[in-house]
C-alpha atoms as one frame of an Amber mdcrd trajectory, in Angstrom:
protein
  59.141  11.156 -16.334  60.527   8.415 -18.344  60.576   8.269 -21.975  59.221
   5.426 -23.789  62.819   3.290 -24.188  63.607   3.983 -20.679  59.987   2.602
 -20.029  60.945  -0.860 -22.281  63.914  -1.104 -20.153  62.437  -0.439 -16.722
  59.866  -3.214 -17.502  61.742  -5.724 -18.613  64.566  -5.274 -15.199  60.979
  -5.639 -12.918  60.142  -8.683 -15.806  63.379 -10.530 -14.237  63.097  -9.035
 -10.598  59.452 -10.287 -10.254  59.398 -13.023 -13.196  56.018 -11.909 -13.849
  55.009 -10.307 -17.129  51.861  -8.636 -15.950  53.357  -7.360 -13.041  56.353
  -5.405 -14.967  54.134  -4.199 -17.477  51.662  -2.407 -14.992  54.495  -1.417
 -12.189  56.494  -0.025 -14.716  54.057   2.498 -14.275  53.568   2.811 -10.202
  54.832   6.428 -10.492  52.450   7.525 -13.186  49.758   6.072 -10.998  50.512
   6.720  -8.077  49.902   3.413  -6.638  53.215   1.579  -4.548  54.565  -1.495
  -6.871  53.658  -3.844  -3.762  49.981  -2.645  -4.446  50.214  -3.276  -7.971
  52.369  -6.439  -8.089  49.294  -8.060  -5.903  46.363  -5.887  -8.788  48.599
  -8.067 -11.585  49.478 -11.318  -9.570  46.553 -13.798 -11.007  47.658 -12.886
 -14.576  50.934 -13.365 -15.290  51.768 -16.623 -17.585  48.988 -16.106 -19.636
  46.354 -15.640 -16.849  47.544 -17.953 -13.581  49.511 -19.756 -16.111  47.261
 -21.370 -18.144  48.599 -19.997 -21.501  45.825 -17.472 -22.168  46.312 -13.558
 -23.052  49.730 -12.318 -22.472  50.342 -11.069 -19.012  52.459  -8.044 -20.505
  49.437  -7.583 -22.424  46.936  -7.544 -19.497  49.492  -5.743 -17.165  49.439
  -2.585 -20.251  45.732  -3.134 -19.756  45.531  -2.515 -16.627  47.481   0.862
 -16.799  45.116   1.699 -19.728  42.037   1.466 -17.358  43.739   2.970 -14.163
  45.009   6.368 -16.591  42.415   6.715 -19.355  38.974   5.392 -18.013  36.494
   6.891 -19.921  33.226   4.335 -19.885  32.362   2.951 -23.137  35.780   4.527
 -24.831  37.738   2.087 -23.003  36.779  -0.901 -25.409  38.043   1.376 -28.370
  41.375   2.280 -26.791  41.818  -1.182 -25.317  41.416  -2.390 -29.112  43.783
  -0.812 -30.353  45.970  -1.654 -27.730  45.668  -5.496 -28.303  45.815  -4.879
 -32.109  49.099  -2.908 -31.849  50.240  -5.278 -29.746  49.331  -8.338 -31.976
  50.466  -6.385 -34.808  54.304  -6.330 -32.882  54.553  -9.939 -31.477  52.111
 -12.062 -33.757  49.522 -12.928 -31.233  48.271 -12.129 -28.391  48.177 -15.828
 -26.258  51.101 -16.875 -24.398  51.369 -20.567 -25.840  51.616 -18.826 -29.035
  53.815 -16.430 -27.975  56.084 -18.782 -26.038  55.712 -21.378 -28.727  59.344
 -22.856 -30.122  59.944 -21.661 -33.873  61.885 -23.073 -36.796  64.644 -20.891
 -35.778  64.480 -22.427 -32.239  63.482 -19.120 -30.534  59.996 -17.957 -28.971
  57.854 -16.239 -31.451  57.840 -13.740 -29.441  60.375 -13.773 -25.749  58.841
 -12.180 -22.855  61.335  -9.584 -22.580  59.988  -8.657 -25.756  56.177  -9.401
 -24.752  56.967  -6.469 -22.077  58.328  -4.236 -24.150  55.606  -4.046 -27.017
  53.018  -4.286 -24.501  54.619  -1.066 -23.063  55.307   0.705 -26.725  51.792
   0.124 -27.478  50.296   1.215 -24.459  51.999   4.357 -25.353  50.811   4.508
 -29.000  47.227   4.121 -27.395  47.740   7.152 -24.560  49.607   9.552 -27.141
  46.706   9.156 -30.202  44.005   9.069 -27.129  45.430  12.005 -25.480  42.933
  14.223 -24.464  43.348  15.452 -21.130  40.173  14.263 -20.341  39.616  11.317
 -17.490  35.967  10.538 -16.997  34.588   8.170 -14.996
């Protein structure tokens, strides 16, 4: 199993092999699933650009989503771990909303690249399994 760098890494290589930030986020995790990355690139395709490219919530974010309801389903519980998922991940890259995200800054770079979009949507996907971590998976 990968650790969580290796994880940053491996998304951001499927980020520029698929140029899709949803898809990379949630097939970084095909193994852990158990689902082929063909399966999951077509779960993630309508949301990468900020939702069929319309600027909305960050794909990465969505794709880290995703992986949060395939692994940890547990009814109502999701809505708590999937806050503090888009919290931590606010928290990291500023916002959560690709035109934000992708918006030019003073210093002439993204406020936040998607390379990097991928990675914090992976490092807090992680935060939210570890401190959820219960062995349990209810549906």
């Amino acid at each position: 199993m990968m650790d969580i760098t290796e994880k940053k890494e491996k998304g951001v290589e499927l980020l520029h092999e698929f140029e899709h930030c949803a898809q990379a986020s949630l097939c970084t995790y095909a193994d852990e699933l158990g689902f082929p990355v063909e399966t999951l690139k077509r779960f993630a395709a309508a949301f990468g650009g900020g939702m069929a490219t319309e600027e909305g919530n960050c794909g990465a974010l969505v794709g880290a989503g995703m992986v949060l309801g395939l692994k940890k389903y547990k009814g109502p519980r999701i809505h708590e771990e999937t806050v503090l998922l888009y919290n931590t991940f606010v928290e990291k890259c500023g916002s959560a909303f690709c035109k934000e995200l992708q918006a030019v800054q003073e210093n002439g770079e993204p406020l936040c690249s998607c390379e990097d979009c991928v990675r914090n949507a992976i490092e807090a996907l992680e935060k939210v399994l570890q401190e959820y971590n219960d062995g349990e998976n209810n549906e």
